[in-house]
C-alpha positions, 0 to 999 in steps of 0.5 A: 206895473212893478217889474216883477209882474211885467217880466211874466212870461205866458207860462209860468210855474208855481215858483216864478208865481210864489216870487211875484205874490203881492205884486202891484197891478197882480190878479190872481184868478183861479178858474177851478171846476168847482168853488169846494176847490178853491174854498180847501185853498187856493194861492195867496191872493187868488179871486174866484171866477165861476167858469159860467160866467165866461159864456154869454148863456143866450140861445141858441148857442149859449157856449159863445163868447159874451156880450160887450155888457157881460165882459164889461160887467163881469172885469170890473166886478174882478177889478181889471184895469189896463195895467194888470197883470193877469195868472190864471189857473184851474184844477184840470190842466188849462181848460177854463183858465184857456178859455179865460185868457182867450177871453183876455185876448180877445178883449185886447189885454195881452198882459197874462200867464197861465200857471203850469198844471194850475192848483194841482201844481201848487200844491204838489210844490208845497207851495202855501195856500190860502183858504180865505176868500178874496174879494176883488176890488171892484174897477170901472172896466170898459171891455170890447171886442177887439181881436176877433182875429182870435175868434173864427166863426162858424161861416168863415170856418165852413168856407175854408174848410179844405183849403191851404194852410188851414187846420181844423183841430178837434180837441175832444175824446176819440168817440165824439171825433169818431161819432159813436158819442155825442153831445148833440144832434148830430155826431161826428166831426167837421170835415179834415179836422185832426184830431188830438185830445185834449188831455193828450199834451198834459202829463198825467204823472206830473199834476197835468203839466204841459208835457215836453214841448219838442215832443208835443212839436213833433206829434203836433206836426205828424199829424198835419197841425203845423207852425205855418197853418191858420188853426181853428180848434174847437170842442163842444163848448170851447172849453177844452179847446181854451186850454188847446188855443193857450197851448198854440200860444205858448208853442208859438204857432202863427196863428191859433183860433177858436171856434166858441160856437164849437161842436155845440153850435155845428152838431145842432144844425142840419146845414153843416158838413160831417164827417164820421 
């Protein structure tokens, strides 16, 4: 890897990215909501992923993480090898290129960053843009599931429901959390989690930006989701919660884990404890 690419933090902006184009063991992957917004430009060098792909599409909770053979498949056709560094971005404030770097971790490839506010940014700086599609180099990737330490099932959450140092953080929209909306048979929340929306730590005057840090910290902490707390944040689909999972990583709290059965998998059973 060139020094260049090594020296990436896990949060980037568009400058340090424009800097490091063109860089040796360099995958650009852009997560965007739609091909149409990568096709009207992208950054220079950016691969395409259709967010589908990172979900493993098997009943009953096709949300969840995929197969060793998906990951296995889908990394080589994008051309990951040991050695890459990987940026990901979106056009919504982080949530799909989170739940790709969770992927990443979860995988045991710690070598990635996120682009601040992702295309939006981009553009916004005037950076150039490229409306080419680039196809990948095509690698012989063996994935595996190594950090599951990352991942919190839904057995274990259920279990540590109420106990010490362990915070459930519901990332969805005030109705779901509250249940007078649903996405599933049952409505409500698991029990104890704090709720703080997703959207919440994006600034929405500044191309959905991670707001102010310190400020994020402190509304964080006020409602219970603090440094030395277990995590386990969910959603519906761990798709918003990929974006709160990558913020708890680049906030730097001990230890962040995502629930990908999320509300999907919980609000469709009969056993699970709700609250509302």
């Amino acid at each position: 890897m060139s020094s260049e690419n090594n020296l990436l933090p896990l949060l980037i902006d568009s400058d340090q990215l424009e800097k490091a184009l063109g860089g040796e063991d360099l995958l650009i992957i852009d997560v965007s909501c739609t091909r149409e917004c990568y096709d009207q430009g992208h950054v220079p060098g950016a691969v395409f992923l259709d967010y589908r792909r990172l979900f493993s599409g098997s009943t009953p909770v096709p949300n969840k993480l995929p197969t060793v053979e998906q990951l296995s498949t889908l990394f080589s056709e994008l051309g990951l090898n040991r050695n890459t560094h990987v940026v990901a971005y979106d056009d919504e404030g982080g949530g799909w290129a989170g739940r790709l770097l969770w992927t990443l971790e979860v995988m045991g490839h710690s070598r990635y960053s996120y682009l601040n506010g992702g295309i939006l940014a981009w553009r916004a700086d005037g950076k150039v843009q490229q409306q080419d599609s680039n196809v990948p180099t095509v690698s012989d990737y063996t994935a595996d599931h190594i950090n599951l330490n990352e991942r919190i099932e839904r057995e274990e959450l259920q279990s540590k429901i109420g106990s010490e140092n362990f915070a459930v953080w519901d990332s969805r929209s005030r109705g779901e959390y509250d249940g007078t909306a649903s996405k599933a048979e049952r409505a409500g929340h698991i029990p104890t989690a704090i709720h703080f929306e997703w959207t919440s730590a994006m600034d929405k005057d500044n191309e959905l930006r991670i707001r102010d840090m310190a400020e994020l910290m402190t509304e964080l902490n006020t409602k219970g989701l603090t440094m030395d707390c277990e995590i386990a944040t969910y959603c519906q689909s761990h798709h918003r919660s990929g974006f709160t999972w990558l913020l708890g990583k680049i906030l730097g709290f001990k230890q962040v884990r995502a629930y990908d059965g999320s509300w999907n998998e919980w609000g469709n059973r009969s056993d699970t404890p709700i609250e509302t």
